[in-house]
N, C-alpha and C positions, 0 to 999 in steps of 0.2 A: 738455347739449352738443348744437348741431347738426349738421346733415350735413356742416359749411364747416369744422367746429373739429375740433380735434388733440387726440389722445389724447392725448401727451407733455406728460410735465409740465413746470419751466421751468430741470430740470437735464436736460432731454433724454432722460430714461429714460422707454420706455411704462410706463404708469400705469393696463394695463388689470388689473383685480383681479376675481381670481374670489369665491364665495361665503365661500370662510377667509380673504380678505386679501393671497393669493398673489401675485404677478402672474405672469404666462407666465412669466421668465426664474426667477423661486423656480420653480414647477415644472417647467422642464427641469431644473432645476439638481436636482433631488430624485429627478425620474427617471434622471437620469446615475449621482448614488448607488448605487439603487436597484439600478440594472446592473451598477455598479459590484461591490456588495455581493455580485448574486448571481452576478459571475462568478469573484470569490474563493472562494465557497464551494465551489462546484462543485469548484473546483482542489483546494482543500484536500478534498473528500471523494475526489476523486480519489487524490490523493496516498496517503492512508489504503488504498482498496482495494487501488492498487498494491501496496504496504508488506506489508497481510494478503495477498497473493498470490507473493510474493515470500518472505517467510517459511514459507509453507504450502509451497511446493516445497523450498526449501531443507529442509525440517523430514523430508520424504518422502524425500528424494534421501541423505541422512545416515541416515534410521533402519535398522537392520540387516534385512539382507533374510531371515534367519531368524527371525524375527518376524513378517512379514509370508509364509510359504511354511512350514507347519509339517511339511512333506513333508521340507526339509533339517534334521535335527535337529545341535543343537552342544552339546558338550562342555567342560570344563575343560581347556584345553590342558596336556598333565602338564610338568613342569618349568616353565613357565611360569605370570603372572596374567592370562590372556586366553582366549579362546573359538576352538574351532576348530571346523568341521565335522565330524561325527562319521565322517559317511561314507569321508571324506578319509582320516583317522587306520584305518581298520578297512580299509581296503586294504593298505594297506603300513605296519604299525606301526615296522617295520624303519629303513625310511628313514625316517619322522619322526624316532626317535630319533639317528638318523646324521646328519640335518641341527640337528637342537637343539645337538647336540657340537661341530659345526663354528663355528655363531655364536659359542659361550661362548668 
């Protein structure tokens, strides 16, 4: 071709082809993908750590803080199938039992 002649072929699309066959618009078109591709990822791994971090608090925020503080030791609540604080109950045994009465 010389310097007077036109790339374009004679359905008017440039016809400039790199070493694989490509032309420019194949590889924008591959790079947009490309972008494409890795800007779902990204989201999606986002989404994911969100997910584990949101779990992870909630997981904290629910477990029993006598478990985590082994200073407050807990007991079998008597009359009842649940856990109470021990310290709670050894204060005033009296009114524990005076309010267990009252719920029933």
């Amino acid at each position: 071709m010389g310097s007077s002649e036109s790339s374009l072929s004679s359905s008017g699309k440039n016809n400039n082809n790199n070493s694989n066959g490509e032309t420019s618009m194949d590889q924008e078109k591959n790079q947009l993908v490309s972008s494409d591709t890795a800007k779902a990822a990204a989201v999606v791994v986002g989404a994911v750590v969100l997910t584990a971090g949101i779990i992870g608090g909630l997981a904290s925020a629910f477990s029993s803080s006598s478990e985590n503080n082994p200073s407050r030791k807990t007991m079998k609540a008597p009359g009842r199938d649940s856990r109470i604080i021990r310290e709670d109950f050894e204060k005033d045994p009296k009114e524990y039992f005076r309010n267990l009465r009252r719920r029933d």
